[in-house]
Backbone as CSV, one residue per row, in Angstrom:
resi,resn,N_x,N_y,N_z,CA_x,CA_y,CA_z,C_x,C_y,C_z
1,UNK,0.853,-1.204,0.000,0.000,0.000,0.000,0.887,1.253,0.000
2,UNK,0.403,1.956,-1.076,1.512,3.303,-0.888,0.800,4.475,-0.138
3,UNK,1.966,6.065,0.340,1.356,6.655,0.869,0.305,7.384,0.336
4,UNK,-0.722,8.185,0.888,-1.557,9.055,0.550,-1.784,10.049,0.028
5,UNK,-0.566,10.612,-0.371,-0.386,11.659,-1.149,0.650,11.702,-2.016
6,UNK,0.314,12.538,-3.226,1.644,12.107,-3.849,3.023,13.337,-3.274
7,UNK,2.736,14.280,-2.802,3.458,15.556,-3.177,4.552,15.815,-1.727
8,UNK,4.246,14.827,-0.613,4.956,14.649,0.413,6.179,14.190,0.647
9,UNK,7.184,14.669,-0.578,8.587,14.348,-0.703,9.497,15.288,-0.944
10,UNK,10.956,14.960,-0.437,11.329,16.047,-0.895,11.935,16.874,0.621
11,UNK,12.181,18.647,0.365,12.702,19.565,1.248,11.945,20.315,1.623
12,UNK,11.729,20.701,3.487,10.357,21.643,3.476,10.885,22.211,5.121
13,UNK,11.047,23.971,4.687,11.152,24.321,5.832,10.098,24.869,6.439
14,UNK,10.399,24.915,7.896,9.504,25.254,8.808,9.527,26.757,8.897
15,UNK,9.018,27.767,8.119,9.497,29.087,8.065,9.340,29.790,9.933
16,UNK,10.130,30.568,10.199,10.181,31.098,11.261,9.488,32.414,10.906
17,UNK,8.802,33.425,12.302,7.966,34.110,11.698,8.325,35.235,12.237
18,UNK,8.753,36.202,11.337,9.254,37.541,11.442,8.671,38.335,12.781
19,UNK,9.223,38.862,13.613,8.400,40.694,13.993,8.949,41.276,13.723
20,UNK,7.908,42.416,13.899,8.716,43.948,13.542,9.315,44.444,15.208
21,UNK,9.510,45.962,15.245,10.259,45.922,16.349,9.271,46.438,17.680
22,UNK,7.821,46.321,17.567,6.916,46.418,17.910,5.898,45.266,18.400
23,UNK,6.821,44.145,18.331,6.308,42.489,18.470,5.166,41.913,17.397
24,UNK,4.858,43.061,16.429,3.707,42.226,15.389,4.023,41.429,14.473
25,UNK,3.938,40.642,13.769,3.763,40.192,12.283,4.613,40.646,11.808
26,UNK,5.565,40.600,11.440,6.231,41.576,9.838,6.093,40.818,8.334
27,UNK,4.792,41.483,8.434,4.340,40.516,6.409,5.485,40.519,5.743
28,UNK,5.794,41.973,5.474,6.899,42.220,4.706,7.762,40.950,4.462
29,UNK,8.487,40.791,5.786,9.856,40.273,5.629,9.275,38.797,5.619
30,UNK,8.106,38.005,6.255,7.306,36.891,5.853,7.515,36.710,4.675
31,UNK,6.639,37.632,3.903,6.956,37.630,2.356,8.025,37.108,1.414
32,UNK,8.997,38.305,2.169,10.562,37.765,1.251,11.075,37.032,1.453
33,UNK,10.857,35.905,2.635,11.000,34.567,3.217,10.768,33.643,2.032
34,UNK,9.400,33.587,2.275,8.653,32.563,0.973,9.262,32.714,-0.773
35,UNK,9.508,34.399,-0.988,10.326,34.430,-1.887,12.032,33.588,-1.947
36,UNK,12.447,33.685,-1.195,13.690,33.665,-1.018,13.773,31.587,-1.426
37,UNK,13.185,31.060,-0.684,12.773,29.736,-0.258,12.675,29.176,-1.458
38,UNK,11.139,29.663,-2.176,10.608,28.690,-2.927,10.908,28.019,-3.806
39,UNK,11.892,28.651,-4.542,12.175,27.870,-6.273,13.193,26.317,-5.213
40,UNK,13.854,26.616,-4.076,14.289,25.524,-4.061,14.192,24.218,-3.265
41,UNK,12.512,24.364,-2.555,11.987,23.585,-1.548,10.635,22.921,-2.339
42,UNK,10.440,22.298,-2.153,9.312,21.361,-2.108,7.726,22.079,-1.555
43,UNK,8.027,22.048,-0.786,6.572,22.836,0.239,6.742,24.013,0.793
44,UNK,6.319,24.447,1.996,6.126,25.228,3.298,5.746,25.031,4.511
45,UNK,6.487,25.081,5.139,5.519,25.065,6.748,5.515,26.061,7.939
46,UNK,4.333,26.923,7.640,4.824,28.004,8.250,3.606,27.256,10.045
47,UNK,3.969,28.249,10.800,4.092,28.280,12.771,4.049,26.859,12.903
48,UNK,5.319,26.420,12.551,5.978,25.090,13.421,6.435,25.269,14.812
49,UNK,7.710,24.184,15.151,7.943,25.070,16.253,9.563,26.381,16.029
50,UNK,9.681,26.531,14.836,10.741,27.080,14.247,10.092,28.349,14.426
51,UNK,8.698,28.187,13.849,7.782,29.457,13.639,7.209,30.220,14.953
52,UNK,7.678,29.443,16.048,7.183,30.315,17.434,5.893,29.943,17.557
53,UNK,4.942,28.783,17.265,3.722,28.981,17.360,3.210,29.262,19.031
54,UNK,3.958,28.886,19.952,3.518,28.673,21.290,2.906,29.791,21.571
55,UNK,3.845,31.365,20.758,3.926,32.472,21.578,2.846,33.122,20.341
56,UNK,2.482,32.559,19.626,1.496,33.132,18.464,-0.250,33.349,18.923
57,UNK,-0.883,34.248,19.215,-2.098,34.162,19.445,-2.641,33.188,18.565
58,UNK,-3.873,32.667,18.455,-4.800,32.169,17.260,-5.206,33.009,16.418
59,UNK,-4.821,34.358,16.571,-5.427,35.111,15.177,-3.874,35.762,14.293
60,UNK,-2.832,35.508,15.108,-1.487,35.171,13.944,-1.062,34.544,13.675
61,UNK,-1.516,33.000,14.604,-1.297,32.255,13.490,-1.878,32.383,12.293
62,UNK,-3.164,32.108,12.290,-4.002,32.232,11.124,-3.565,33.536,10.066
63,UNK,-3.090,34.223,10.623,-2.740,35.111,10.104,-1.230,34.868,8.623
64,UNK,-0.196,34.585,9.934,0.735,33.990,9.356,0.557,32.976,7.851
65,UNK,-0.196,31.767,8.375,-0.418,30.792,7.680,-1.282,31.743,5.977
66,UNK,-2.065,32.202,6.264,-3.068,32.975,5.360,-1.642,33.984,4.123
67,UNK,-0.721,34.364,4.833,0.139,35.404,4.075,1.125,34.400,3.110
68,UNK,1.400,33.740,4.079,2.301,32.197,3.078,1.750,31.835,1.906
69,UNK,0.126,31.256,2.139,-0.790,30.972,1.260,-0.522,31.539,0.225
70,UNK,-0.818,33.335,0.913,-1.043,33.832,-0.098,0.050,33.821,-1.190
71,UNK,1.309,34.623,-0.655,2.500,34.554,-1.202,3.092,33.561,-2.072
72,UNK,2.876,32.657,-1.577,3.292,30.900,-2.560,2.539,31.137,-3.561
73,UNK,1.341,31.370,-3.521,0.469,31.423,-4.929,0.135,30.161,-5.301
74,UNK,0.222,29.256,-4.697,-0.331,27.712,-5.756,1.189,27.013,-5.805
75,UNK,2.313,27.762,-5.997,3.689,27.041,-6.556,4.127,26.075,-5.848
76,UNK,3.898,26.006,-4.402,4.492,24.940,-4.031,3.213,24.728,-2.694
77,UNK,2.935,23.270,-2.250,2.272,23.007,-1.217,2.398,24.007,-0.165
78,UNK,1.147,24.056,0.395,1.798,24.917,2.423,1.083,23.978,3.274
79,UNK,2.028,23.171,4.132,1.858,22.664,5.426,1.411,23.304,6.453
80,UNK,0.103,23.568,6.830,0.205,24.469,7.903,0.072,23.800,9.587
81,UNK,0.939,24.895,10.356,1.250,24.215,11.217,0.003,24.621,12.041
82,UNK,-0.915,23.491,12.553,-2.165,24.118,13.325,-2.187,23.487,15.095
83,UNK,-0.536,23.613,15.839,-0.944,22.781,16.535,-1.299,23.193,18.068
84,UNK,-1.624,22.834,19.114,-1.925,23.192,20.075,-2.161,22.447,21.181
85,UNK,-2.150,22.751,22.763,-1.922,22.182,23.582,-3.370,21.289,23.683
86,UNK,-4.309,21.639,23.398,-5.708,21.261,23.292,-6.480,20.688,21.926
87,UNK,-6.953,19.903,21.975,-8.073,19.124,20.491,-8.290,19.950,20.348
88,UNK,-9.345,20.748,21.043,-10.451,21.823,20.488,-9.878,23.194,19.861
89,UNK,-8.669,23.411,20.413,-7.704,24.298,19.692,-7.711,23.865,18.609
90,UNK,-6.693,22.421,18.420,-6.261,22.448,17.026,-7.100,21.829,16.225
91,UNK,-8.570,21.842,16.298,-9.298,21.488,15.443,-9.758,23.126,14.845
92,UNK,-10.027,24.175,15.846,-10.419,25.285,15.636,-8.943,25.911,14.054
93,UNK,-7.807,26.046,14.519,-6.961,26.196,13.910,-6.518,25.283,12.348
94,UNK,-7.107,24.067,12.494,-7.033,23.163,10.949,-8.278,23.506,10.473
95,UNK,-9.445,24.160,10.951,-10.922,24.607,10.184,-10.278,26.298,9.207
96,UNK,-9.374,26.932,10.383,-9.277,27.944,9.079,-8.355,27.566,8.330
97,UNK,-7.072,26.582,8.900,-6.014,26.628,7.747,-6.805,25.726,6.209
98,UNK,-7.566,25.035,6.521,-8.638,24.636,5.693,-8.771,25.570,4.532
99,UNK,-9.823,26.619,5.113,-10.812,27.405,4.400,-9.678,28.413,4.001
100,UNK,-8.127,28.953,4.304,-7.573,29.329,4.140,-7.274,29.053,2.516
101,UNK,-7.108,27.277,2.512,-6.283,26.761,1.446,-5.188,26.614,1.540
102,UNK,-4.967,25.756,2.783,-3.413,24.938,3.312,-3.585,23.386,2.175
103,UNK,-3.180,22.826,2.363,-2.819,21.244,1.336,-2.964,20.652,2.903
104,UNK,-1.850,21.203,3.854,-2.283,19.800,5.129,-2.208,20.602,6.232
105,UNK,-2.018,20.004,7.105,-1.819,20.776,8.818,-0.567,19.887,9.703
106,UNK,-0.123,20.483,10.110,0.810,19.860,11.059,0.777,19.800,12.217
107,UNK,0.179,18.535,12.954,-0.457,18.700,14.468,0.699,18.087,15.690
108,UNK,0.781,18.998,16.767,1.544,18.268,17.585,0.849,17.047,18.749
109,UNK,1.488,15.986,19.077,0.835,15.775,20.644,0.654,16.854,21.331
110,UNK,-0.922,16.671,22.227,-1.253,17.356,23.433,0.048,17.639,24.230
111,UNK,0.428,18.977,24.496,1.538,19.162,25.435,1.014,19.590,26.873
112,UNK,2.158,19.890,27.847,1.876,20.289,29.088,1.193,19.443,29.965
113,UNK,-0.603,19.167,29.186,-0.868,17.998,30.362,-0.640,16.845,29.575
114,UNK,-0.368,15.876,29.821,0.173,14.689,29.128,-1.070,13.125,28.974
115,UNK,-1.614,13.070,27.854,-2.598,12.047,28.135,-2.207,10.882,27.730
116,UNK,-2.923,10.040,28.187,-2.518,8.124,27.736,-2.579,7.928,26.325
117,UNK,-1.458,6.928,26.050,-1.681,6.818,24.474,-2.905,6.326,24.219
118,UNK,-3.990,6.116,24.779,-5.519,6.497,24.082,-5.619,7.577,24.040
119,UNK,-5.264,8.716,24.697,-5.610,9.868,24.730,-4.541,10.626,23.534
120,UNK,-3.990,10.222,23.393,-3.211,10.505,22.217,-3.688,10.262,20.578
121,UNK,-3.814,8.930,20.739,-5.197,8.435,19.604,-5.812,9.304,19.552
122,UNK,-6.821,9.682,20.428,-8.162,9.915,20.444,-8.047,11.775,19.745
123,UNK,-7.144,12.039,20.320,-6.541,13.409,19.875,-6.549,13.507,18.290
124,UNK,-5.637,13.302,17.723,-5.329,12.950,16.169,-6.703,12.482,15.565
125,UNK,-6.903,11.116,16.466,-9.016,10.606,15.314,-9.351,11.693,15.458
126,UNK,-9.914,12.391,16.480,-11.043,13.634,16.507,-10.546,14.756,15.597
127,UNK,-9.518,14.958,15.608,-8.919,16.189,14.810,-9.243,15.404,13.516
128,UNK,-8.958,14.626,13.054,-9.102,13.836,11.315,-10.249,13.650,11.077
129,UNK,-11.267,13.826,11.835,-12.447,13.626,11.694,-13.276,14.548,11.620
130,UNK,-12.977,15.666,12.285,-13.185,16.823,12.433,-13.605,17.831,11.105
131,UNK,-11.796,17.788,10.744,-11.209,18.847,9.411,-11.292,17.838,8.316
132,UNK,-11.867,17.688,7.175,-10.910,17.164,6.177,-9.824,17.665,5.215
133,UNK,-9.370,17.483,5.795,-7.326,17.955,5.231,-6.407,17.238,5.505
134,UNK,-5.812,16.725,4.891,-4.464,15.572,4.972,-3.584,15.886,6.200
135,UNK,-3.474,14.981,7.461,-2.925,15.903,8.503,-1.359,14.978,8.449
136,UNK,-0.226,15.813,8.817,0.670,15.063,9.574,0.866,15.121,10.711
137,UNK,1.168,14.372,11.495,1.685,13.748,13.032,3.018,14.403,13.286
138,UNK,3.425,14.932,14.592,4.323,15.328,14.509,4.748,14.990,15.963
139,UNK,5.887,14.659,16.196,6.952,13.494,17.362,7.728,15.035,17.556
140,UNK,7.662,15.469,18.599,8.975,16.054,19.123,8.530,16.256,20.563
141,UNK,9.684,14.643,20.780,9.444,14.892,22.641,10.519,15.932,23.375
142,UNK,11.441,16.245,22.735,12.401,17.157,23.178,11.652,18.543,23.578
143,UNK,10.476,18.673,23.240,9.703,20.413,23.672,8.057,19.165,24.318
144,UNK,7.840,18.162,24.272,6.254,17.669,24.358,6.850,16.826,25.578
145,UNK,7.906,16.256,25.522,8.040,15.610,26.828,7.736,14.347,26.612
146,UNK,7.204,13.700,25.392,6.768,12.462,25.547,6.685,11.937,23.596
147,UNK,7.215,10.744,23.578,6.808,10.503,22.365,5.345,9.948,21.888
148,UNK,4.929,10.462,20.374,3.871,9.563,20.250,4.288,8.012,20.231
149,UNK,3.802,6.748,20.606,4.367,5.779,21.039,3.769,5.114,19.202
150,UNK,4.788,4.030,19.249,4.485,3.613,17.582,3.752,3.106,17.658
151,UNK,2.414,1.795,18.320,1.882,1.496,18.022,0.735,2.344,18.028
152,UNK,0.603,3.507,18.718,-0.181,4.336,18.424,-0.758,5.047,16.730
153,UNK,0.792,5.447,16.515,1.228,5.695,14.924,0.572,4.913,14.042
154,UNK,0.832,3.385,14.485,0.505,1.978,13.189,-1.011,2.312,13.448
155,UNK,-1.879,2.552,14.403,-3.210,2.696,14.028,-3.644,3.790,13.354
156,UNK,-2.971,4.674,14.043,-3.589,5.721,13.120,-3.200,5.743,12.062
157,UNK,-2.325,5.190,11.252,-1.830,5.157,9.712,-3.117,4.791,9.167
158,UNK,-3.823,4.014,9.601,-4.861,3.426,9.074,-6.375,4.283,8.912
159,UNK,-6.470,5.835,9.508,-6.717,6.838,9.206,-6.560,7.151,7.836
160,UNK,-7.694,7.649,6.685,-7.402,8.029,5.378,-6.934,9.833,5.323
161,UNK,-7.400,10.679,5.949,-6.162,11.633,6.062,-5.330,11.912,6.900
162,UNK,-4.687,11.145,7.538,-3.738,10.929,8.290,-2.604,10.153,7.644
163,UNK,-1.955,11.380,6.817,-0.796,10.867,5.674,0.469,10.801,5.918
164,UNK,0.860,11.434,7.147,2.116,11.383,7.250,2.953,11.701,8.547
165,UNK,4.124,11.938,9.368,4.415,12.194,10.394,5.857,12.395,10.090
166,UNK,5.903,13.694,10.794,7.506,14.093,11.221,7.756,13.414,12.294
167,UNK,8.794,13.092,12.221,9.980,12.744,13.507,11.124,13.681,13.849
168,UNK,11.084,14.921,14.922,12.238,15.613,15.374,13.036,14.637,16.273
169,UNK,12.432,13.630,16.514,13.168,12.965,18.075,14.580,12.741,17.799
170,UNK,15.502,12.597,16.382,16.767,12.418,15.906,16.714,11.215,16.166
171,UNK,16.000,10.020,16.720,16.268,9.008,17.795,16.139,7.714,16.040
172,UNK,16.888,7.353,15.843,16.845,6.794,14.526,16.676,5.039,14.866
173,UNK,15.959,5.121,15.892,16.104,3.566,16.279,14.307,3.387,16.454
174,UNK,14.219,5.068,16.753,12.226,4.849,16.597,11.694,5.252,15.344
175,UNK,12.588,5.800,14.620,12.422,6.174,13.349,12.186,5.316,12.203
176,UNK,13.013,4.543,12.328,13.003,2.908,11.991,12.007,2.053,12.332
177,UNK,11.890,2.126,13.591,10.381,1.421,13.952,9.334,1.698,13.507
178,UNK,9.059,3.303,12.871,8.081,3.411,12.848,7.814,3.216,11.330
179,UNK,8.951,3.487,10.495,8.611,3.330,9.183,8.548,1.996,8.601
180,UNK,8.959,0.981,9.391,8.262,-0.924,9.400,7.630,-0.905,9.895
181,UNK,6.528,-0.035,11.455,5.607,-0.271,11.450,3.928,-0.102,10.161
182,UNK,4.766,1.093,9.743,3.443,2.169,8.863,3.610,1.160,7.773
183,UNK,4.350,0.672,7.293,4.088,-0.058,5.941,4.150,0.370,5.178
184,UNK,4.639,1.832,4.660,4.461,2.444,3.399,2.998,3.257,3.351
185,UNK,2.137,3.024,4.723,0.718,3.398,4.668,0.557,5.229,4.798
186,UNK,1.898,5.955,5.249,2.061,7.074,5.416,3.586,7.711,5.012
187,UNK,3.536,8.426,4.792,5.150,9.164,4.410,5.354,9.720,5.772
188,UNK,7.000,9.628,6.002,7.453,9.711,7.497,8.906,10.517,6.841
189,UNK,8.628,11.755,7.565,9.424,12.860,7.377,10.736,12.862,8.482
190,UNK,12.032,13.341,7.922,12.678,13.380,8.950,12.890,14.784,9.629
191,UNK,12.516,15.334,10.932,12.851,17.039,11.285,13.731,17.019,12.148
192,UNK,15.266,16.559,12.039,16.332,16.615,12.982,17.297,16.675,12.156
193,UNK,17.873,18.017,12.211,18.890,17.898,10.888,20.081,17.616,11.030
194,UNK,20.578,16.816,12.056,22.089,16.196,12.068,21.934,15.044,11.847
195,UNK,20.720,14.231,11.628,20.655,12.714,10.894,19.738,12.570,9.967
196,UNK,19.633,13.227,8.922,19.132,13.462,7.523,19.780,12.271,6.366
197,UNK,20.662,12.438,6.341,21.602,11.074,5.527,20.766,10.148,6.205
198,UNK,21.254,9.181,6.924,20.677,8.291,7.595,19.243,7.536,7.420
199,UNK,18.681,9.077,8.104,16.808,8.956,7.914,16.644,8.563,6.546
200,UNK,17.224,9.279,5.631,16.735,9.186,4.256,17.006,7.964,3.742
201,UNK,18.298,7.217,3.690,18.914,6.337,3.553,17.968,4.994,3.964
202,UNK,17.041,5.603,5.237,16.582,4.233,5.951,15.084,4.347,5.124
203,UNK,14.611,5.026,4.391,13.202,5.077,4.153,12.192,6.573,4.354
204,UNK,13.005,7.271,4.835,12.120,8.564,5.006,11.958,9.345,3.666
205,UNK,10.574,9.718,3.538,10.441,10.445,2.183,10.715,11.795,2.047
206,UNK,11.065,12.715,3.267,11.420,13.916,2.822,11.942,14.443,4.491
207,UNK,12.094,15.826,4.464,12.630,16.535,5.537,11.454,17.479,5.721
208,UNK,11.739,18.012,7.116,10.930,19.257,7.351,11.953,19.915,8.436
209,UNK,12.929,20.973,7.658,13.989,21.336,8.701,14.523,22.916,8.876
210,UNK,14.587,23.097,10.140,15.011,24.755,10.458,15.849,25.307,9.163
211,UNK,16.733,24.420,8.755,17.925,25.035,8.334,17.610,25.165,6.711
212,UNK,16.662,24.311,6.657,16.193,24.418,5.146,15.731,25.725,4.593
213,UNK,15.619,26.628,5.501,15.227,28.093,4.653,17.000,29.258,4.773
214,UNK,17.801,28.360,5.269,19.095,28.497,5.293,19.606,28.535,3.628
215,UNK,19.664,27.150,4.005,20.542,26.630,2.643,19.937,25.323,2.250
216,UNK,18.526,25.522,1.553,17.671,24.661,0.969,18.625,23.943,-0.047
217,UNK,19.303,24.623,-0.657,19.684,23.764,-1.965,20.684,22.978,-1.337
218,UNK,21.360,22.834,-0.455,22.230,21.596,-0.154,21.157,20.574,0.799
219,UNK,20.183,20.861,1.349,19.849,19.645,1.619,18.788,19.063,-0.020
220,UNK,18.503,19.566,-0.960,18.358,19.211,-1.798,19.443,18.464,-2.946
221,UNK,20.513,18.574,-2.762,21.562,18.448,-3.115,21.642,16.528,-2.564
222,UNK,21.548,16.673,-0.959,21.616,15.226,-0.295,20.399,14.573,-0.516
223,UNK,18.919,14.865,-0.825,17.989,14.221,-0.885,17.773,13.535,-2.230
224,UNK,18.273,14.290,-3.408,18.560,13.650,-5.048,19.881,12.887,-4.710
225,UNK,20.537,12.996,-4.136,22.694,11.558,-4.017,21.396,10.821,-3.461
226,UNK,20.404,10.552,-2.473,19.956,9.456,-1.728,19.166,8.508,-2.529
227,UNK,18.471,9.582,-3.580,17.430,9.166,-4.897,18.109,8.276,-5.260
228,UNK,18.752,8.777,-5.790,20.285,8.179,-7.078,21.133,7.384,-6.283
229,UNK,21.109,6.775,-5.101,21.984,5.701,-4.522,23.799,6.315,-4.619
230,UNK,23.647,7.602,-4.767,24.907,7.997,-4.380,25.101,8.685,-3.220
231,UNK,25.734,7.638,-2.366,25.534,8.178,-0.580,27.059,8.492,-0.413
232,UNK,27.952,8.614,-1.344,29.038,9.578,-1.231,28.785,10.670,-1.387
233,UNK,28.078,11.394,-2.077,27.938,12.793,-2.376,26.868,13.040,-1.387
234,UNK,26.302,12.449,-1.059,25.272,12.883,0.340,26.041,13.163,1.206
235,UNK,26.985,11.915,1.832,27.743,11.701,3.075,28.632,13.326,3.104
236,UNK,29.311,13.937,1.592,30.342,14.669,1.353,29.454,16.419,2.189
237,UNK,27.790,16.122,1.415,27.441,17.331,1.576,26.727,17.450,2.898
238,UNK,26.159,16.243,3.344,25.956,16.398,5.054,26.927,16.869,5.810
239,UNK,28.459,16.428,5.666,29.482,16.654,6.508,29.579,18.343,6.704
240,UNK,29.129,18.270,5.262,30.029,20.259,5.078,28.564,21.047,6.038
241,UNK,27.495,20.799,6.257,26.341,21.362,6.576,26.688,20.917,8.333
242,UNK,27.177,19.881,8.567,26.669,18.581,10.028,27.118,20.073,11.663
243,UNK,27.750,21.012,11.092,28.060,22.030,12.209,27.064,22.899,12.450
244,UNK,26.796,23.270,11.412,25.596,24.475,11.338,24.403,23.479,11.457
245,UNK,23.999,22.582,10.933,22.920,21.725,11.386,22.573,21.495,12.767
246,UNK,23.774,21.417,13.656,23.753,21.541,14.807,23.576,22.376,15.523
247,UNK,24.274,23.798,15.406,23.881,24.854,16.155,22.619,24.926,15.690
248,UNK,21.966,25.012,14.642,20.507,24.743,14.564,19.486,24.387,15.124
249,UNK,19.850,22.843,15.307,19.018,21.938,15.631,18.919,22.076,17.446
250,UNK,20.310,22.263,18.129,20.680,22.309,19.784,20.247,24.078,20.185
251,UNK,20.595,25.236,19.464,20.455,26.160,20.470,19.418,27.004,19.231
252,UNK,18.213,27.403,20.478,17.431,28.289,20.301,16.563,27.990,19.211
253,UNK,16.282,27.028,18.162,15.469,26.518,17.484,15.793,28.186,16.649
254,UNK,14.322,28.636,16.678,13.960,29.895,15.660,14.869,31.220,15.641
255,UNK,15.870,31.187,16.834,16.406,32.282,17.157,17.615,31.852,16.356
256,UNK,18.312,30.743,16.122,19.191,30.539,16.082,19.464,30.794,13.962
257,UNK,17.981,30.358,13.591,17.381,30.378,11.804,17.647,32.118,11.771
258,UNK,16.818,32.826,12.728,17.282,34.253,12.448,17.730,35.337,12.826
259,UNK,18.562,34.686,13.616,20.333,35.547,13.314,20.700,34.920,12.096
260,UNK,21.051,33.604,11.342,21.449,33.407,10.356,20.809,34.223,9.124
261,UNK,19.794,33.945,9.200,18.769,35.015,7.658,19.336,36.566,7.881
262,UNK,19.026,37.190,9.069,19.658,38.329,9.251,21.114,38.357,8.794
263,UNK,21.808,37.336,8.846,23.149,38.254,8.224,23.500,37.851,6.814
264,UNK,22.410,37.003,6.698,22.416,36.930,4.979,21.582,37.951,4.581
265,UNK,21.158,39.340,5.563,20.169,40.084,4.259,18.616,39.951,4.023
């Protein structure tokens, strides 16, 4: 059984989301983000956790997500990130990225209070049931405190828009598990960018990574050597990235994407 969509491959950053010096929105520089990005990424994913969603009201996110939309124009997918500590949140938040005209949503586990992996299930069914929009799953116990557990995952694969799931955990031993558990029934993204080779190498169909609105074209660079079974020229161009991937990935998540954009301009 293959996955559910075709267009879930590939390079996709998590855009981080501008202010001005007044703490609002800065469309503007949003804007020249998505410009800057697009010809060499795959998708979008704007209020990940790159994007600050924690500290985002519900009417910038929506906001945010709505300017991406707009900006992309059709050219490339937008992932939107709709997630929240609560169901009823992030069902409220995947109804506009919906009506917005997102392609999917990117939901996290319930954070802060922590529920049983039924309650974890039950989270994801209700949200998929809810919205219809292709959702992905998204694993990052390093900020949630807890992983989604895989057999949780293997059921819900079995969800028809429930297409896909990031993995930030870097943890390449559940990563693995989970992509022999799913069967090919979902595309399983890798979002930890110091084991990208690897992930890819083992079965993952694409990335979703801070650094990708960095320097998109070299992890595009490693995701075609992985296509093409040339894992020397992957191995060559991970190495040259594997420092900055790190300060990336370890300090400050979004802060760390822009100071870098800032001194590129």
């Amino acid at each position: 059984m293959s996955a559910k969509v075709s267009w879930l491959k590939g390079v996709f950053p998590p855009l981080v989301t501008p202010f001005d010096k007044d703490g609002e929105v800065d469309e503007e520089a949003l804007r020249n983000l998505v410009e800057y990005v697009i010809d060499n990424v795959d998708g979008l994913v704007p209020c990940g956790t790159t994007g600050e969603f924690p500290y985002l009201s519900a009417e910038e996110q929506k906001r945010v997500i709505e300017i991406v939309i707009e900006e992309a124009r059709g050219r490339k997918p937008v992932i939107a990130g709709t997630c929240a500590a609560g169901t009823r949140q992030a069902i409220n938040l995947a109804e506009s990225a919906k009506e917005a005209g997102a392609d999917a949503c990117l939901i996290v586990t319930p954070y802060f209070l922590h529920p049983s992996p039924k309650g974890i299930y039950q989270h994801f069914y209700e949200i998929a049931k809810a919205v219809d929009i292709p959702i992905i799953m998204y694993n990052i116990p390093q900020t949630v405190g807890a992983y989604i557990p895989r057999e949780v995952i293997e059921d819900l694969a079995d969800i028809p828009n429930i297409v896909g799931l990031k993995d930030s955990s870097g943890n390449l031993t559940y990563t693995m598990e989970v992509i022999e558990m799913v069967q090919g029934k979902i595309d399983v993204l890798i979002g930890q960018d110091e084991v990208v080779l690897p992930a890819l190498a083992g079965g993952c169909s694409g990335m979703i990574l801070a650094s990708a609105q960095v320097f998109p074209e070299i992890w595009q660079k490693i995701y075609t050597a992985v296509q093409e079974n040339d894992l020397e020229t992957a191995r060559l161009y991970q190495m040259k990235v594997q420092k900055l991937a790190r300060i990336f990935s370890r300090y400050g998540g979004g802060l760390a994407v822009k100071a870098a954009l800032n001194m590129m301009g």
